[in-house]
TORVEXLUM-667877 format. One record per residue (C-alpha): x, y, z; residue in one letter; residue number from 1. Coordinates in pm, whole numbers. Layout:
<atoms>
{u->X	v->Y	w->Z	mido->a	roke->NUM}
...
</atoms>
This chain:
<atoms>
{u->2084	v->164	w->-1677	mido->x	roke->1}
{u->1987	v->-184	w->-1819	mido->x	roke->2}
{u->2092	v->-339	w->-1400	mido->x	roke->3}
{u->1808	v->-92	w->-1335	mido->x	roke->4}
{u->1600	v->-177	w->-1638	mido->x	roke->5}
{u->1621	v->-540	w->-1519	mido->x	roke->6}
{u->1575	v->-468	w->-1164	mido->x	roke->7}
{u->1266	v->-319	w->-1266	mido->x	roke->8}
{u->1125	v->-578	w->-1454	mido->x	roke->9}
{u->1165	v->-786	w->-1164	mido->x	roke->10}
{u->992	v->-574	w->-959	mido->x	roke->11}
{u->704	v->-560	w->-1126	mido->x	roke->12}
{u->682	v->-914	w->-1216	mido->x	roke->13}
{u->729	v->-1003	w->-845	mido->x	roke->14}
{u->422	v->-769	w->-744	mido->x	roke->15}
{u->206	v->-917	w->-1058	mido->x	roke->16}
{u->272	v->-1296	w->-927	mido->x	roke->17}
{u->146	v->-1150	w->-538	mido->x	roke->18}
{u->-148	v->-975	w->-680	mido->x	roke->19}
{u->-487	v->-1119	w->-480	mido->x	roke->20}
{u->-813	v->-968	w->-414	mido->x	roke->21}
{u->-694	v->-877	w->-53	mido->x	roke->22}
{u->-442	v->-724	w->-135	mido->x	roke->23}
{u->-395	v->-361	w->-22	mido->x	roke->24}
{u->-370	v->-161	w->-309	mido->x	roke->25}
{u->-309	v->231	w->-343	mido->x	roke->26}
{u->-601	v->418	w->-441	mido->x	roke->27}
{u->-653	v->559	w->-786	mido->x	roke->28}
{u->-600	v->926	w->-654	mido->x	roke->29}
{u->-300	v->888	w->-465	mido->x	roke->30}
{u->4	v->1090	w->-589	mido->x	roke->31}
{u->274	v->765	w->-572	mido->x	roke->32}
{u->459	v->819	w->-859	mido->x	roke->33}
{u->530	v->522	w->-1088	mido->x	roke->34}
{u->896	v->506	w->-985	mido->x	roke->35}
{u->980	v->470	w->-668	mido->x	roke->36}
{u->1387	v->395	w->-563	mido->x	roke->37}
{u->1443	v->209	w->-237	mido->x	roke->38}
{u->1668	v->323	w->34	mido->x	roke->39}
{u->1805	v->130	w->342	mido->x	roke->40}
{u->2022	v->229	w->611	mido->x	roke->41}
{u->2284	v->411	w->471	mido->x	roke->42}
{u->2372	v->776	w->347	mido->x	roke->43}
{u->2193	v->838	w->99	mido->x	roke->44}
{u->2214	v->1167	w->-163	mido->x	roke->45}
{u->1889	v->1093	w->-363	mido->x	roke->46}
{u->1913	v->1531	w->-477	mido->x	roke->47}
{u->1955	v->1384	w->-814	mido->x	roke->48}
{u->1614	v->1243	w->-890	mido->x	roke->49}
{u->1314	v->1430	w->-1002	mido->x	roke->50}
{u->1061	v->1440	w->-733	mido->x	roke->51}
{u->720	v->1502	w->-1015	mido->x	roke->52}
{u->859	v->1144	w->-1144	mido->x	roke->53}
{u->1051	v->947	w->-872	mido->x	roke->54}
{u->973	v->878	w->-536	mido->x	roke->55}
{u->1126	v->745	w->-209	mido->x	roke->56}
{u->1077	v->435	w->23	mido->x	roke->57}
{u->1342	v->478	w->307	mido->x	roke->58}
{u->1411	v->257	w->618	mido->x	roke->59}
{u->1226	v->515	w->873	mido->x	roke->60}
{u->1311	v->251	w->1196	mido->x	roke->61}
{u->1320	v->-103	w->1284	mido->x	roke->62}
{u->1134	v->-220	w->1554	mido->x	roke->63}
{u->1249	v->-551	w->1705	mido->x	roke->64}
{u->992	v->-759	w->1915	mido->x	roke->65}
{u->1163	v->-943	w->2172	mido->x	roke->66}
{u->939	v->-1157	w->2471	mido->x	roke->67}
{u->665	v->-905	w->2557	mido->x	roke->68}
{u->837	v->-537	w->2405	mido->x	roke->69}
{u->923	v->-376	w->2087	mido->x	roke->70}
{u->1232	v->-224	w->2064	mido->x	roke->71}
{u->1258	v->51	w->1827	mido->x	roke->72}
{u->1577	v->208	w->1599	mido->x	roke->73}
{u->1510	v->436	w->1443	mido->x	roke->74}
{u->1716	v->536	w->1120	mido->x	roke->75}
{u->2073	v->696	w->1217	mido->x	roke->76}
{u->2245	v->762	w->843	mido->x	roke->77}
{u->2092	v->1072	w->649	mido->x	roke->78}
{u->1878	v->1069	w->355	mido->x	roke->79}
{u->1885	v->1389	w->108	mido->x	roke->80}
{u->1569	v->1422	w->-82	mido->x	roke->81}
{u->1463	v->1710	w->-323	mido->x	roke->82}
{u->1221	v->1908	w->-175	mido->x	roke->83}
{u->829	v->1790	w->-227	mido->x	roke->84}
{u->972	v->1413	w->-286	mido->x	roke->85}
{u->720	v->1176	w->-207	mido->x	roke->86}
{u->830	v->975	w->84	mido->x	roke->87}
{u->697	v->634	w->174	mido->x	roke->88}
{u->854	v->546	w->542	mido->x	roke->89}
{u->937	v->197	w->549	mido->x	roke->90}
{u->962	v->-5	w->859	mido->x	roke->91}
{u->1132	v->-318	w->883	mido->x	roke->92}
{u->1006	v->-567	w->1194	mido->x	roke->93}
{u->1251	v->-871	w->1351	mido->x	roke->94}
{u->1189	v->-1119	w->1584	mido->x	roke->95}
{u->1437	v->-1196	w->1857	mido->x	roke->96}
{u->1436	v->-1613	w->1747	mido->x	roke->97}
{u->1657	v->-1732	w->2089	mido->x	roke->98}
{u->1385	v->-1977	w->2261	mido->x	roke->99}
{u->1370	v->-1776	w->2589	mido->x	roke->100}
{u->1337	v->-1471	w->2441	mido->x	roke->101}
{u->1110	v->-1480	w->2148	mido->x	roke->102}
{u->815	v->-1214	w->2111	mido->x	roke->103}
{u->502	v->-1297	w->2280	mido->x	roke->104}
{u->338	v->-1184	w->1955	mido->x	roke->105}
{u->58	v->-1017	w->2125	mido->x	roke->106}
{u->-230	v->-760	w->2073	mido->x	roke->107}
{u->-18	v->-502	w->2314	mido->x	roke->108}
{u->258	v->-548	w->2057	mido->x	roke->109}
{u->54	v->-479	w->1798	mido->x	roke->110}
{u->-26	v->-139	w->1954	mido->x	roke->111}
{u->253	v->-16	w->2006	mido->x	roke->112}
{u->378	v->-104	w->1651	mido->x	roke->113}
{u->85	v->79	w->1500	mido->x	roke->114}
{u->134	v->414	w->1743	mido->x	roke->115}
{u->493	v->388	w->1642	mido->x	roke->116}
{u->448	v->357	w->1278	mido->x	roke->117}
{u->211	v->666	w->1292	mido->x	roke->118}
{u->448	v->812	w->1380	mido->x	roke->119}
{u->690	v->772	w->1110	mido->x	roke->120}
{u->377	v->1003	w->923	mido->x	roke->121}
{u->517	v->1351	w->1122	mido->x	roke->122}
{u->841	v->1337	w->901	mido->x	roke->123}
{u->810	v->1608	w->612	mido->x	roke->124}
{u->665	v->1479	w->299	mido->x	roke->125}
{u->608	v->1117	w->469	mido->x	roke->126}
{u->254	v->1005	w->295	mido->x	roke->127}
{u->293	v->617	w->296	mido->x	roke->128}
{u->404	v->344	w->464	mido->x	roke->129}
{u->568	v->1	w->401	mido->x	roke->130}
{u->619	v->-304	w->631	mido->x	roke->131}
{u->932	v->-545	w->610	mido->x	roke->132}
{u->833	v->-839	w->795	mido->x	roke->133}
{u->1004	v->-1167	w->689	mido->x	roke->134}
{u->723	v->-1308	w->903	mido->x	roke->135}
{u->805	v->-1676	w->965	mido->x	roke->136}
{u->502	v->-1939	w->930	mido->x	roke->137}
{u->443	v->-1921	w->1295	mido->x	roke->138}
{u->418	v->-1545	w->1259	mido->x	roke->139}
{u->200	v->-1501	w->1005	mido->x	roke->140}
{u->-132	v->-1448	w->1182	mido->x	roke->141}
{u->30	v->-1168	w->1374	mido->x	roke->142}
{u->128	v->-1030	w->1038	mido->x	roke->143}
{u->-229	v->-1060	w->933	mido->x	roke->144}
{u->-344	v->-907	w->1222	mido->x	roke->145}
{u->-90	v->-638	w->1228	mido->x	roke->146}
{u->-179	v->-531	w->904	mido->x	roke->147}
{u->-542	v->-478	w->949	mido->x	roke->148}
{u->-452	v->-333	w->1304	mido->x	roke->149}
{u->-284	v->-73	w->1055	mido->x	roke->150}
{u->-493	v->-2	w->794	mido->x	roke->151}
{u->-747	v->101	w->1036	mido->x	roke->152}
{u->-534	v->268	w->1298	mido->x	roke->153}
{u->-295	v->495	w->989	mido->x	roke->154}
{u->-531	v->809	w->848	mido->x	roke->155}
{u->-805	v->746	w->597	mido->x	roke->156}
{u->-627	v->731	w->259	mido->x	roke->157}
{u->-282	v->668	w->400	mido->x	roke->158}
{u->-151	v->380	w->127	mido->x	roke->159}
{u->-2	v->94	w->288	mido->x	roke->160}
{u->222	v->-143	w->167	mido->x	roke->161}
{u->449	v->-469	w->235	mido->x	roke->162}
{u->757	v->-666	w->80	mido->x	roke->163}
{u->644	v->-1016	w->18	mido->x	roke->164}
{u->963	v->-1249	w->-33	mido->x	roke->165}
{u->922	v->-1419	w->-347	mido->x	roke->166}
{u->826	v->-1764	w->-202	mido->x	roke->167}
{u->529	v->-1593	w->-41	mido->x	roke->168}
{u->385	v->-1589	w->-377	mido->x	roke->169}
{u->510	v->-1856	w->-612	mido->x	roke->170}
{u->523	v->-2171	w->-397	mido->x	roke->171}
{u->343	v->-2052	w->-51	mido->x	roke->172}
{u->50	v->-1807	w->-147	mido->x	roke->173}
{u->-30	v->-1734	w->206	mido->x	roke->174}
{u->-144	v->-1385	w->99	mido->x	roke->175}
{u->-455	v->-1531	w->-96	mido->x	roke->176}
</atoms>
């Protein structure tokens, strides 16, 4: 209880530090609830939790942009959920980094990222979604871009969210 306490904490102070006037933020109305437990690519038995107080961010796919394509995984271990959970579908990007074969970073892949993340929405109980991108510097304007490609191409009202690595927002506030 207090590794969770702590994790928490961290959490929370990690989000305060990357708080800017651009970032996205969920509306006043939405239904998030204030706890929200994180679940990667693994079997996970989450029947435990109490969906009116505690929701769920699971790894949905990861897409992998290689030259001009995005390769896409989608998640392969199972997730148990109480019924009416709210679900936030995370999905992680990587960049192939070999010289010869890195992503072209392009408006097509853009596209494609944003019809695949919609649809990540048709799961049951899916009303968010969260990008992993540990975008390098060179990659950041396509992470810009991506994410306004996004927020306009996801349903009105859809929250949408990202990890920020910690040096994004103490020593390298590229988000501002």
């Amino acid at each position: 209880m207090q590794s969770r306490s702590f994790i928490l904490f961290a959490l929370v102070s990690l989000v305060a530090a990357c708080n800017t006037d651009r970032a996205v933020r969920l509306p006043r109305t939405s239904e998030a609830p204030a706890t929200v437990l994180w679940a990667w690519e693994r079997n996970e038995d989450l029947r435990f939790i109490d969906p009116a107080t505690t929701g769920v961010a699971f790894l949905a796919m990861t897409l992998t942009l290689e030259a001009d394509s995005v390769r896409r995984e989608p998640r392969r271990q199972p997730l148990f959920v109480p019924e009416g959970t709210y679900l936030t579908a995370v999905i992680r990007i990587e960049t192939v980094k070999q010289t010869e074969r890195r992503p072209a970073l392009s408006d097509g892949q853009i596209a494609e990222i944003v019809v695949l993340t919609r649809s990540a929405l048709e799961r049951p109980n899916v009303r968010g979604i969260q990008i992993d991108f540990d975008a390098a510097l060179s990659e950041r304007p396509f992470y810009r871009k991506l994410m306004k490609e996004l927020r306009s191409g996801l349903p009105a009202g859809t929250p949408l969210t990202m990890t920020a690595l910690a040096s994004w927002c103490v020593g390298d506030r590229w988000l501002q």
